[in-house]
C-alpha positions in Angstrom: 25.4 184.1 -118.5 24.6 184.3 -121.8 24.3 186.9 -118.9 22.9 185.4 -116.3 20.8 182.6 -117.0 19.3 185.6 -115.0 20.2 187.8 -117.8 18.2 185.9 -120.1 15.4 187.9 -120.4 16.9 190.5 -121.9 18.7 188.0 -123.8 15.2 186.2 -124.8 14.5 189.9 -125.8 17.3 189.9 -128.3 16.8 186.4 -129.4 18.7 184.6 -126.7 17.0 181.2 -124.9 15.2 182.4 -121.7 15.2 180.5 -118.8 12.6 182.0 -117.0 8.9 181.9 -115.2 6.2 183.4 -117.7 2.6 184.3 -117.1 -1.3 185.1 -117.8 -4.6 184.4 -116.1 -8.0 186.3 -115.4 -9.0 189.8 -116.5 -7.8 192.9 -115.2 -11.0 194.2 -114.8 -12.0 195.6 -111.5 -9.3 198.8 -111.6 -10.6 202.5 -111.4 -7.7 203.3 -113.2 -7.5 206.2 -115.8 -5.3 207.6 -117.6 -4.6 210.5 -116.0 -1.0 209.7 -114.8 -2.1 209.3 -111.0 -1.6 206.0 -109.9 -5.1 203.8 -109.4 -5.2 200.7 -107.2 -7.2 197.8 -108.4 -7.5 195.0 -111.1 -5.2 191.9 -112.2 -1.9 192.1 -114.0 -1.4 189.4 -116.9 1.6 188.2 -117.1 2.3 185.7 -120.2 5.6 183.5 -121.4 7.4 180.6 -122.3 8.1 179.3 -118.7 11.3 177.2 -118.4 11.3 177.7 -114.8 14.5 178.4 -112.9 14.0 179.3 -109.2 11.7 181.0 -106.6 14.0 180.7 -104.1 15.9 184.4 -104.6 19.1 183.0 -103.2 19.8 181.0 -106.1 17.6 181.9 -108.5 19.7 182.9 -111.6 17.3 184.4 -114.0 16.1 187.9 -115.6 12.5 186.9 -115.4 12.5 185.2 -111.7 14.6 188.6 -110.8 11.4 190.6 -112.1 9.0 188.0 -109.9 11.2 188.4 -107.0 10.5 192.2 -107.0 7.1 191.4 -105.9 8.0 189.2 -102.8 11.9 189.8 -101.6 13.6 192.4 -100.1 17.2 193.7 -99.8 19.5 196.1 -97.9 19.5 197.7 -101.2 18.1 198.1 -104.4 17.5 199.9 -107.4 14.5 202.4 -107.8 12.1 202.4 -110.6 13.3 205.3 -112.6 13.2 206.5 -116.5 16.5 207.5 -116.4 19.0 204.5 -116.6 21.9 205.8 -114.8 19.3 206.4 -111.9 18.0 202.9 -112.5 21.4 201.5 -112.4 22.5 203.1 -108.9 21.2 201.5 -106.1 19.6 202.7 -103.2 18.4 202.0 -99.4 15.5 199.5 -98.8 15.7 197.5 -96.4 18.6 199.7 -94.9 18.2 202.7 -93.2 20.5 204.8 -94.8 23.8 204.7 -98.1 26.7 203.5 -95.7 29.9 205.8 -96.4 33.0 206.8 -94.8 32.1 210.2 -93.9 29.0 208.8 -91.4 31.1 205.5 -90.2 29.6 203.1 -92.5 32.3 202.3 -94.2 35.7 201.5 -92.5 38.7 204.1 -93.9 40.2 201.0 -95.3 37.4 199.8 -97.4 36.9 196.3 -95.7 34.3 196.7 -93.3 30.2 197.6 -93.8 27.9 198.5 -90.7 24.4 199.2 -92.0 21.6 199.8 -90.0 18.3 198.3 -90.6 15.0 200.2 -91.0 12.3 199.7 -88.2 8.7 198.0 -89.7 9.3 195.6 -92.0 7.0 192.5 -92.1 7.6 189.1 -93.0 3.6 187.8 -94.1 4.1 185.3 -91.5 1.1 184.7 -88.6 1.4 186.4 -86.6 3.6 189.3 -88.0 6.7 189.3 -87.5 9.6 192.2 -88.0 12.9 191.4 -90.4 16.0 191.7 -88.7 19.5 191.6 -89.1 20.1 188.2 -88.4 17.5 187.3 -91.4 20.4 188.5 -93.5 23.5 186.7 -92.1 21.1 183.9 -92.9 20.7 184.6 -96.4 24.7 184.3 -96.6 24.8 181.4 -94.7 22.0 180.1 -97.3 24.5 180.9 -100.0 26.0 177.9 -99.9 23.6 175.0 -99.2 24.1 171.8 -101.0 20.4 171.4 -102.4 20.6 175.1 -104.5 23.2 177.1 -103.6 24.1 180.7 -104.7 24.3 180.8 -108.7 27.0 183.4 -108.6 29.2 182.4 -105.4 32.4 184.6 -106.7 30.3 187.5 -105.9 30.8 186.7 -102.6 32.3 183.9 -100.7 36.2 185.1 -102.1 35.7 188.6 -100.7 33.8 188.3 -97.4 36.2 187.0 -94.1 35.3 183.6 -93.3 33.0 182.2 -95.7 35.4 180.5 -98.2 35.8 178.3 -94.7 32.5 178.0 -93.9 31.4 177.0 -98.0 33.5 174.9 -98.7 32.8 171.6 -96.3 29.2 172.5 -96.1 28.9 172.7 -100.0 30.7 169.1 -100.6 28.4 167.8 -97.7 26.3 165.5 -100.0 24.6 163.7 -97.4 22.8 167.2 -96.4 20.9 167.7 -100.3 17.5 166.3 -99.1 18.1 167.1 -95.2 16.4 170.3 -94.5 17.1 169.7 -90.7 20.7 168.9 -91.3 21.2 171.8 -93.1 19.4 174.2 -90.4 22.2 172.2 -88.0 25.3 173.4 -90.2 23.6 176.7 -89.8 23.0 177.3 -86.7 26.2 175.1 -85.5 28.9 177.4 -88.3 29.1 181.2 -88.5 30.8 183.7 -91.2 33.7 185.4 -89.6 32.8 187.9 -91.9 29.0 188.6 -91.7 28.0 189.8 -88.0 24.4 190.7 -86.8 25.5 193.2 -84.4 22.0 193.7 -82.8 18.6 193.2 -84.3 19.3 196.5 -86.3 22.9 196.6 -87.2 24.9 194.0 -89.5 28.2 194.2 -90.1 30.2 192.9 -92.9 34.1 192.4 -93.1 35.7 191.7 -96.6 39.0 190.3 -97.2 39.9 193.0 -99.9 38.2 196.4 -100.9 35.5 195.8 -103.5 33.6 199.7 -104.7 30.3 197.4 -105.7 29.6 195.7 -102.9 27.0 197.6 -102.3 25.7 196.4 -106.1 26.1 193.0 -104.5 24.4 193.3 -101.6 21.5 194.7 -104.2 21.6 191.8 -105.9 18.6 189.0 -105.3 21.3 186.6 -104.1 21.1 189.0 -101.0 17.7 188.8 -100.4 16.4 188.3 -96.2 16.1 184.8 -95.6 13.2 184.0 -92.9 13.7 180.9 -90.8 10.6 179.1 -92.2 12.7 177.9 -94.6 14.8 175.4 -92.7 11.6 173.2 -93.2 12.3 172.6 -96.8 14.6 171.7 -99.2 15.5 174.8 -101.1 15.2 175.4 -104.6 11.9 172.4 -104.0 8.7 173.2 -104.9 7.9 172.3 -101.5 9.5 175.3 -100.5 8.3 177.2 -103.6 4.6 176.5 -102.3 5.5 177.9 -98.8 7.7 181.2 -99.8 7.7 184.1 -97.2 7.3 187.5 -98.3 8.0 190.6 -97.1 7.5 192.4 -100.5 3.8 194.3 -101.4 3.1 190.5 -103.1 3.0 187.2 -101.8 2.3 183.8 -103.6 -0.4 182.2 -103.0 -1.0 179.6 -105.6 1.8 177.1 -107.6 1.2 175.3 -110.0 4.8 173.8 -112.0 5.3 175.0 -114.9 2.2 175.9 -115.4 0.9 178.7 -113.3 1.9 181.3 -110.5 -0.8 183.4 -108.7 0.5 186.4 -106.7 -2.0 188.6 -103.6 -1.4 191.2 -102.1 0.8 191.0 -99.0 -1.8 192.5 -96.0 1.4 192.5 -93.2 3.3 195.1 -96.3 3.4 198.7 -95.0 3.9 201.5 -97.7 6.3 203.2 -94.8 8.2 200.4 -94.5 9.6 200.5 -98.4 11.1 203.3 -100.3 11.3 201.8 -103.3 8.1 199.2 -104.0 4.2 199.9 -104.3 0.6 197.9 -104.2 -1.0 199.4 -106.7 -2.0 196.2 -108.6 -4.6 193.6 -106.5 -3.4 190.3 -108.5 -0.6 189.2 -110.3 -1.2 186.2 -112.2 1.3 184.5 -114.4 0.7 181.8 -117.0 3.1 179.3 -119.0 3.2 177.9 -121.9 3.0 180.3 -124.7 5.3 178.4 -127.1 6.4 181.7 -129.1 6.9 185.4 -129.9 4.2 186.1 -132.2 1.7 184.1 -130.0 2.9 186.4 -127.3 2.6 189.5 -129.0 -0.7 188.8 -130.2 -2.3 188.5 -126.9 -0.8 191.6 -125.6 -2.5 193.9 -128.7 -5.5 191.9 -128.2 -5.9 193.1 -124.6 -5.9 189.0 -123.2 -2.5 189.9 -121.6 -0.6 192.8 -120.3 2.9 191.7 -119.8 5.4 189.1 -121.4 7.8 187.7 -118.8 10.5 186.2 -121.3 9.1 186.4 -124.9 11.1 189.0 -127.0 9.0 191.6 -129.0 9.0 189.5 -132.8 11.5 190.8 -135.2 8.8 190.9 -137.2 6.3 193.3 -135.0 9.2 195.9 -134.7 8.9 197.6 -138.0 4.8 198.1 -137.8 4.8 198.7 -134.3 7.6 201.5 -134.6 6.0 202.8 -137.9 2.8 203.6 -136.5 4.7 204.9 -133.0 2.4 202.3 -131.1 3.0 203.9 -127.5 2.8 200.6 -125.9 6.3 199.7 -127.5 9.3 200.8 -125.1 12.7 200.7 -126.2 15.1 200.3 -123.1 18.3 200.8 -121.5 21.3 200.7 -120.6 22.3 199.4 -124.1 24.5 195.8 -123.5 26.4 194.0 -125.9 25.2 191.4 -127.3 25.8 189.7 -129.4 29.7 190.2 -130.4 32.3 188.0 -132.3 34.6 186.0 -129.9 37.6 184.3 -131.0 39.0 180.7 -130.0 42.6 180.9 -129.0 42.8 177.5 -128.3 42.1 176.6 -132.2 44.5 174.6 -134.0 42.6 175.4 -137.5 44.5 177.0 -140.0 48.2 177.3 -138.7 46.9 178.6 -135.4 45.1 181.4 -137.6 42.9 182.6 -134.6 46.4 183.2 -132.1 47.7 185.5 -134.7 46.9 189.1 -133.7 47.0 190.6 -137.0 44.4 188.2 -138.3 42.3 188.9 -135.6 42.8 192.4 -135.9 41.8 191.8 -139.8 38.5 190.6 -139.1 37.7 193.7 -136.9 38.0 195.9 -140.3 35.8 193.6 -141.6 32.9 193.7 -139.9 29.8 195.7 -141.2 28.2 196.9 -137.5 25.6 198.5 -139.9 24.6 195.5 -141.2 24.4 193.2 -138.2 22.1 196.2 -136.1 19.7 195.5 -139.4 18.7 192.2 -138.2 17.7 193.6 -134.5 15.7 196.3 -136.0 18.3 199.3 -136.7 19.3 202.1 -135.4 16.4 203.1 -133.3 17.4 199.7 -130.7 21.2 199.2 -131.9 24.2 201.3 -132.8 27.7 200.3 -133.7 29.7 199.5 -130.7 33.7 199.6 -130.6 34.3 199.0 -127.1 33.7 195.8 -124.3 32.4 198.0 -122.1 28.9 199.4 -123.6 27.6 202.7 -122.5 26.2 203.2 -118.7 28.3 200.9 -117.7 31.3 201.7 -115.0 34.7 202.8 -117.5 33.4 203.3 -120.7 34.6 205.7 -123.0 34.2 206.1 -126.6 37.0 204.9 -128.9 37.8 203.0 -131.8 40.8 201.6 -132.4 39.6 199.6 -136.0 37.8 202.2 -137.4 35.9 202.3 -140.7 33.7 204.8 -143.1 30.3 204.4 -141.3 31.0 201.3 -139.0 30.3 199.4 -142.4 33.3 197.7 -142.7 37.0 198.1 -144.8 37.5 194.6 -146.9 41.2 196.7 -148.2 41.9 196.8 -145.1 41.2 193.4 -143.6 42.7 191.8 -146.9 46.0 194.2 -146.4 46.3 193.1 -142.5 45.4 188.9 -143.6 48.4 189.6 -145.9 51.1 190.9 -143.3 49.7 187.9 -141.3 51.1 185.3 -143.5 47.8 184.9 -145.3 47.9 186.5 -148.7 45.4 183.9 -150.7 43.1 184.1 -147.4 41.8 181.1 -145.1 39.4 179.1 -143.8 37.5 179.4 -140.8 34.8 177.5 -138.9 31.6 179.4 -136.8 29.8 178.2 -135.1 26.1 179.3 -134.2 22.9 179.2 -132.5 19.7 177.7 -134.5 17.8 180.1 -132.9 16.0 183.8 -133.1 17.8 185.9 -134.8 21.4 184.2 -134.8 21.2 182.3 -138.0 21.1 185.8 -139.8 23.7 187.5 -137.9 26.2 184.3 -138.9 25.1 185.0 -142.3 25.6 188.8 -142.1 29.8 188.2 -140.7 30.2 185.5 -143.1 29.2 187.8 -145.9 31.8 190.7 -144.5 34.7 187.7 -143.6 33.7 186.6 -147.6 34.7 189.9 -149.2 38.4 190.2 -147.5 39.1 186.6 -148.4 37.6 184.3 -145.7 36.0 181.3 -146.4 33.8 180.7 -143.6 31.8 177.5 -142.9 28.9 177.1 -140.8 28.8 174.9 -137.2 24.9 175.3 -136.4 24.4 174.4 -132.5 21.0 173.9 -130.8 20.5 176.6 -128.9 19.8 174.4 -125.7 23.5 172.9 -126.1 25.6 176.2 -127.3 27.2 177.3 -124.0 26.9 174.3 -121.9 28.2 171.6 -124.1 29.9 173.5 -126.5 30.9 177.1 -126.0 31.7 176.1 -121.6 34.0 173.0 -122.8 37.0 173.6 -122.3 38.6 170.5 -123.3 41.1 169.9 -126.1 38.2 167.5 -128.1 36.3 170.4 -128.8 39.0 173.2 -130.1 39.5 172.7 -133.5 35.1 172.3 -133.9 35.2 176.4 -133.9 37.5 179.8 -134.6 34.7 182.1 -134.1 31.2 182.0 -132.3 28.6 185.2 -131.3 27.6 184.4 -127.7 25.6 187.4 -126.2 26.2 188.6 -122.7 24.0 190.8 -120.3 25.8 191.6 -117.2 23.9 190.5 -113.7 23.8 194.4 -112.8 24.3 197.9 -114.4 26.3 200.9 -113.4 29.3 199.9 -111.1 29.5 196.5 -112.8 33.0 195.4 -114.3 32.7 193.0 -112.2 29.9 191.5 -114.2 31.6 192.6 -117.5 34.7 192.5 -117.9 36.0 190.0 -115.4 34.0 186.7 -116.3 34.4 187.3 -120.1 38.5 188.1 -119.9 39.9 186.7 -116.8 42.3 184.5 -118.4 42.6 182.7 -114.6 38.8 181.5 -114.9 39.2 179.5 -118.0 38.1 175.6 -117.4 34.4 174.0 -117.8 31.2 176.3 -117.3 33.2 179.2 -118.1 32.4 182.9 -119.8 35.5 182.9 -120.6 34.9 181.4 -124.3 37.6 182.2 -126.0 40.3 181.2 -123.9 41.8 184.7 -123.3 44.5 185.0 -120.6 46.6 188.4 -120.9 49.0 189.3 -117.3 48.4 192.8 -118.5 44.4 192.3 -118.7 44.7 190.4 -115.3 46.7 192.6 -113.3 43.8 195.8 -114.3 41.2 193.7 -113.3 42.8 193.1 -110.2 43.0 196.7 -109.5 39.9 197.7 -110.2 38.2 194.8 -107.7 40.3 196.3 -104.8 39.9 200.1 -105.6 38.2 201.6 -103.0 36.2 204.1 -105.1 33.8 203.7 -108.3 36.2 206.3 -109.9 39.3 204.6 -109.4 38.0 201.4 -110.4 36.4 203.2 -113.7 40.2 203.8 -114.9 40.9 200.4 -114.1 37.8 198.9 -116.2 38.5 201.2 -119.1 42.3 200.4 -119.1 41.5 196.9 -119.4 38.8 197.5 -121.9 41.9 199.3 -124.2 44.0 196.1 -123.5 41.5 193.7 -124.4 40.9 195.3 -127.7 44.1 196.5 -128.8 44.8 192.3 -128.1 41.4 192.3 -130.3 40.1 189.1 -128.5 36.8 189.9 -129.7 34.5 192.5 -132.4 32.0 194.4 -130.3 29.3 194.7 -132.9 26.6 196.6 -131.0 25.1 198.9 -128.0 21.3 196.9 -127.8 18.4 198.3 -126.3 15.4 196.0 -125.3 12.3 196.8 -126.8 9.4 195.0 -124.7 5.6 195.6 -125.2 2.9 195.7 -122.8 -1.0 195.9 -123.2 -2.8 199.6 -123.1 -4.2 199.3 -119.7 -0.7 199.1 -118.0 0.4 202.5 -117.0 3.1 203.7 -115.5 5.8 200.8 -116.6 9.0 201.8 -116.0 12.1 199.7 -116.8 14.4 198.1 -114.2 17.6 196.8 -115.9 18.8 194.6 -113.2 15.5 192.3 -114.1 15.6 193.5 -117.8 11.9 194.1 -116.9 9.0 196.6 -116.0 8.7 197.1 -112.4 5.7 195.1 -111.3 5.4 196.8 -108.3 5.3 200.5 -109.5 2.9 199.8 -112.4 -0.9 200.1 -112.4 -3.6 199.6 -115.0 -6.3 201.9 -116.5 -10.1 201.0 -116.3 -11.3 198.4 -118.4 
């Protein structure tokens, strides 16, 4: 995930590729807005980006940027509020359920394995006529999960830990000859249920797990979960024929796509403000534009007043600096913090004696690192500080410690030099990193090199296209590419905040995930590390599963299989007539639906 492909946004924000929709298009004139702090309806947000378009089909859409889009249009059982606090921003909350399912009130079985929610009464797909959601528009969505054409881009999540529907993906997903048969696939449907997932009446839907899992109410808030209407057994999904016909039952619906080029978003007249806790109309039009090839162009547009919004261009290194000196108030700097982008180490090198398997050399180049330094070349300490943990802050099981300390996080070169000596490396060695030619990554190899330099390591240079650096080389697990890297920065933004070691620690450090396409980059595979991840999955409360997280987090970095080098907030700019834009990590966006623009 470099995150999520999802979490690219946030990653674009830092100088990570984003795979995303972008946008622009018409004025926002036509808004009695002022500036007042009361909301105003009227006028046209701008959104503007790269484009690189992933998917308007939430069920497997696996992007920051199509996350913030589907805000406008999809709903959930739950979801997270717009909010200025982030631990607020992180939890989520009811929408389309009624009510938080717990123990105390039945919703939640004393063993932690089964989920009854109930459904809220009034909400509207933006079909003709109107018609209500209902539970069995969510036992769709799972069934959806796993179609051939597009499935789910995050199955774990799911199909392990709910009863039944490992038996129910597995033939349907191999079923080849179903890809391009919309009718075949609404026969697998409607002919196979999940064991698991249970429409008890139009109101009630039941879930049964196979193990406890605290976040599965994060999961079910996840666009994955989205309501999936029946309409779209006419269409492939993940087609543009189906992203030309998308039901909504969000305050927005689409009605104009163009690929790659264009999206138009209206108001949605069957949406009901009493119908949805957390989302708002304020806006008349959304309009979103691609094409705009770079930062700078970007951020121009958005000072001019031509745009409001960038969907996946970061905020240019270069703009930080004015923008911040002259405390532009249209600059926001965001959490939670994540961590990105940190030093992981290949265990499965052969370079240098096995240099990169022995701990104490490892544990040398954690002295070495100047955190200081690195945060310089995303802007400082007002969007990074020093980070000695996996876990960042706001996230479940951090705590603050540090267990390779140095004067000032700016590195010990004694130290590292002392440690490469008890290694077996007295005279030093050679290693190889490899990094992104991209943003800001060629400066951050420069800025470890330098550090690895003074305590005696030669380090030399792999430069990967950014396009190729997870998928073809970083994700390859096999033995041709091992010895083509020791160290590499990947970045990672987790697919949710708050209760999420599911989303951090387990895809980076479960040693049991490590073959082709994984997170896993370095190839570590610790029982110990295992066994707490374990654990915390199947603990039946966020607390218990904190100690879990935070016990592996200790493990992991007393085995020092990576150097967190910093906590990053996302600073993102909008235009001065959007008011009212509040952050909403999950998107590692400003909620579109709870914004609203000032006159013109």
């Amino acid at each position: 995930m470099i995150g999520r492909k999802s979490g690219l946004t946030a990653a674009a924000a830092i100088g990570t590729l984003a795979l995303a929709l972008a946008a622009c298009g018409g004025g926002s004139g036509g808004s009695s807005g002022s500036d007042d702090g009361k909301p105003k309806k009227g006028g046209t947000l701008r959104i503007i980006g790269a484009g690189g378009q992933d998917n308007l089909d939430p069920t497997s859409a696996y992007s920051t940027a199509s996350s913030a889009l589907q805000r406008t249009y999809s709903r959930q059982l739950f979801a997270y509020p717009a909010s200025k606090d982030p631990k607020t921003a992180s939890t989520p909350v009811p929408d389309v359920a009624a009510s938080m399912p717990t123990a105390e009130n039945g919703g939640i079985s004393k063993d932690g394995l089964t989920y009854k929610i109930q459904l809220r009464h009034g909400v509207m797909w933006n079909t003709s006529p109107p018609r209500e959601m209902v539970a069995g528009d969510f036992v769709r969505a799972f069934k959806h999960m796993c179609n051939p054409a597009s499935p789910v881009g995050a199955p774990n999540y799911y199909v392990p830990n709910i009863k039944g529907m490992q038996s129910y993906c597995d033939p349907y997903l191999k079923n080849k000859k179903l890809q391009q048969d919309p009718k075949g696939m609404a026969a697998y449907e409607n002919g196979h249920e999940i064991s698991g997932v249970k429409a008890l009446d139009n109101y009630t839907i039941q879930f049964d797990l196979t193990k406890p899992a605290s976040d599965f109410i994060s999961l079910l808030g996840m666009t994955f979960a989205s309501a999936v209407p029946v309409e779209y057994y006419q269409y492939v999904p993940g087609s543009v024929d189906q992203f030309k016909h998308l039901v909504s039952a969000g305050p927005y619906q689409i009605t104009a796509y163009d690929p790659n080029k264009s999206i138009t978003l209206d108001k949605n007249p069957n949406w009901k403000k009493d119908s949805d806790p957390l989302h708002n109309q304020w806006v008349d039009r959304i309009t979103v534009t691609e094409g705009q090839g770079s930062p700078e162009a970007v951020q121009q547009q958005l000072e001019g007043g031509s745009a409001d919004i960038s969907l996946d261009q970061p905020v240019p290194a270069s703009a930080l600096g004015r923008l911040a000196t002259k405390n532009d108030p249209n600059l926001t700097v965001n959490g939670p913090p994540i961590s990105n982008p940190y030093l992981v180490f290949n265990l499965k090198s052969p370079n240098e004696k096995k240099a990169m398997q022995n701990l104490k050399v490892r544990q040398a180049i954690e002295y070495a690192i100047n955190k200081v330094s690195l945060a310089k070349v995303y802007g400082g300490p007002k969007y990074n500080t020093p980070l000695n943990t996996v876990i960042p802050p706001d996230s479940v099981g951090y705590q603050d410690y540090n267990l390779y300390p140095t004067n000032g996080s700016q590195g010990d070169p004694a130290k590292c030099k002392q440690m490469l000596s008890e290694a077996g490396y007295p005279n030093g060695l050679k290693i190889k990193a490899a990094y992104r030619q991209a943003g800001n990554h060629p400066a951050i190899f420069q800025s470890y090199a330098q550090d690895l330099q003074a305590c005696g390591i030669t380090v030399t240079g792999v430069p990967v296209p950014q396009a190729d650096f997870y998928s073809q080389f970083l994700q390859k697990t096999d033995n041709t590419l091992a010895g083509k890297w020791d160290v590499a920065a990947p970045g990672w933004v987790p697919d949710w905040f708050g209760n999420n070691g599911r989303a951090v620690i387990s895809p980076l450090f479960d040693g049991r995930n490590w073959a082709d396409g994984t997170s896993n980059y370095g190839g570590y595979d610790s029982p110990v590390t295992n066994g707490l991840i374990d654990k915390a999955l199947e603990a039946k409360t966020v607390d218990e599963a904190a100690g879990f997280w935070h016990q592996a987090d200790q493990q992991i970095m007393k085995d020092a299989a990576i150097v967190p080098f910093m906590a990053q907030k996302t600073p993102w700019y909008h235009s001065s007539k959007v008011k009212g834009a509040t952050w909403l990590p999950i998107a590692q966006q400003f909620d579109f639906t709870n914004l609203w623009l000032s006159g013109s």
